[in-house]
N, C-alpha and C positions, 0 to 999 in steps of 0.2 A: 682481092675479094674474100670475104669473111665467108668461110663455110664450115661446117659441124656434121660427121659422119657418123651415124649410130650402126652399133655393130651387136652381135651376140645374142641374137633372137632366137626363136625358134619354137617346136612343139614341144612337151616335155610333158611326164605326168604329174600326179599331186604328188606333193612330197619332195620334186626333183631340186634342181637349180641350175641357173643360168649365171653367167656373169655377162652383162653389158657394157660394152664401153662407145666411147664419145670422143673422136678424134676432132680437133680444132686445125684449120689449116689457117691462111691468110695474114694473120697477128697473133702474138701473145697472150694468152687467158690464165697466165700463171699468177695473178693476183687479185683477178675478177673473179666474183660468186658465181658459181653455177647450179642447175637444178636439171634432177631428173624429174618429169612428169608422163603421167599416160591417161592414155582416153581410151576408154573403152564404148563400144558402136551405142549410140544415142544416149551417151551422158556426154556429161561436159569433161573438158579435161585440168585434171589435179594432180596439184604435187605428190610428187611420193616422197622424195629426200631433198636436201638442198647441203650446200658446204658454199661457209664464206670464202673470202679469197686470200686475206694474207696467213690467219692461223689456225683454216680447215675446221670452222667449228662447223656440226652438223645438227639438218633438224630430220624426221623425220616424222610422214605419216605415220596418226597413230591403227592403223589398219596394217603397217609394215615394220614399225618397231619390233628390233630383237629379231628380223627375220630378214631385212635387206640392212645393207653397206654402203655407205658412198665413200668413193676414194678418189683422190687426184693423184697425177703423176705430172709434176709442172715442166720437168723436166723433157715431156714428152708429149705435153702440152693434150693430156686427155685425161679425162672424168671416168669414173668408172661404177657401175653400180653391181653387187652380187647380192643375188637376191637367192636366197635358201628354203626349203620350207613351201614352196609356190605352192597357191592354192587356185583353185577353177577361175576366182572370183579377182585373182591377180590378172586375166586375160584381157590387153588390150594393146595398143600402139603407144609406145614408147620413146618418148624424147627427148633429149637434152637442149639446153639453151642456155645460154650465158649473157649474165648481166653487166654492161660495159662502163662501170663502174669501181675506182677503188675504193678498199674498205675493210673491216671487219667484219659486215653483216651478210647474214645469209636472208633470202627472197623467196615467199612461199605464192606471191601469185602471177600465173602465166604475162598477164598485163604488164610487170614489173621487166621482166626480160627481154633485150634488144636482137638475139640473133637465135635461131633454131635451127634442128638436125630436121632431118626428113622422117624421122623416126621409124622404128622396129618393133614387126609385132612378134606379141608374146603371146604364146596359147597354154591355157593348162588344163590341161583333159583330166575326168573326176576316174 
């Protein structure tokens, strides 16, 4: 059974940072694209970052450029997002999922990816 734990949440203030990460259990995701996304209460939910699968190329929201990271550790089979800098307006439920797919590309919309974590919320107090 394919499951995805998100970890590294929590409360923080403007300014702080958090590091999130995205443990995969069940199979391998060391060459499939993954994406962090979040939703925050009565929007929809959007990509923040994404990284392909064989040579980690990465996109980012332009809302998060220059201020969050995505990183893999394939050998550890998890995803990782550091986000620096967090503002009010970063506050929302946070998710990884992975798209079961090889490739070079990376995937910016939630439709496109076949597995998800339960996701972790992020608060950032002004």
């Amino acid at each position: 059974q394919v499951q995805l734990v998100e970890s590294g949440g929590g409360l923080v203030q403007a300014g702080d940072s958090l590091r999130l990460s995205c443990a995969a259990s069940g199979r391998t995701f060391s060459n499939y694209p993954m994406g962090w996304f979040r939703q925050a209460q009565g929007k929809e939910r959007e990509v923040v970052a994404a990284i392909s699968g064989s040579e980690s190329i990465t996109y980012y929201a332009p809302s998060v450029k220059g201020r969050f990271t995505i990183s893999r550790d394939n050998a550890k089979n998890t995803v990782f997002l550091q986000m620096n800098s967090l503002k009010p307006e970063d506050t929302a439920v946070y998710y990884c999922a992975v798209k079961r797919v090889l490739g070079n590309l990376y995937y910016v919309l939630p439709r496109e990816y076949d597995y998800w974590g339960q996701g972790t919320q992020v608060t950032v107090s002004s």
